[in-house]
N, C-alpha and C positions, 0 to 999 in steps of 0.2 A: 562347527565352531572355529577350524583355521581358517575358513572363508571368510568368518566376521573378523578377525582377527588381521587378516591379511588386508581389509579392504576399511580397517577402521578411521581413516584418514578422510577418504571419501564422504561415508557416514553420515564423519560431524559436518564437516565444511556441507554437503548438499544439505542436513537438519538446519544450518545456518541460515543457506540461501532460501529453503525453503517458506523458515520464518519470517522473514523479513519480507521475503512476499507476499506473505499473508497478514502482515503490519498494515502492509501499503495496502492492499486488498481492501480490509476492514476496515482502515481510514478514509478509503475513497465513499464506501458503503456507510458509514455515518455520515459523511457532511453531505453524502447527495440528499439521504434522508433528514438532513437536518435546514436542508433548501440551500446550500453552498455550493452550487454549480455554477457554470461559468467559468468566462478568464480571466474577473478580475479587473478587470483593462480600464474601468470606470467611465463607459461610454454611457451615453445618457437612454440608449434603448436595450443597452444590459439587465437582464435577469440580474446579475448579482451585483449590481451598482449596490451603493451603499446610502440612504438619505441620510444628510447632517441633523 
């Protein structure tokens, strides 16, 4: 218990970091599943062009 105690600063800040990259994680794994790959870039032989 003084080990968690001594080290709870750590903890939260890595709990923080940790979530956050698993935001970005699960948001990269929705849009690839949702066909939003690509860069965007709006070339005309782009996967993710967009038609008007």
């Amino acid at each position: 218990m003084e080990a968690l105690k001594a080290n709870m600063g750590s903890l939260i800040v890595g709990t923080i970091a940790f979530g956050i990259l698993a935001a970005a994680l699960i948001r990269l794994i929705v849009n690839f599943r949702r066909g939003k790959t690509g860069c965007s870039c709006g070339c005309s032989k782009c996967e993710s062009r967009e038609e008007p």
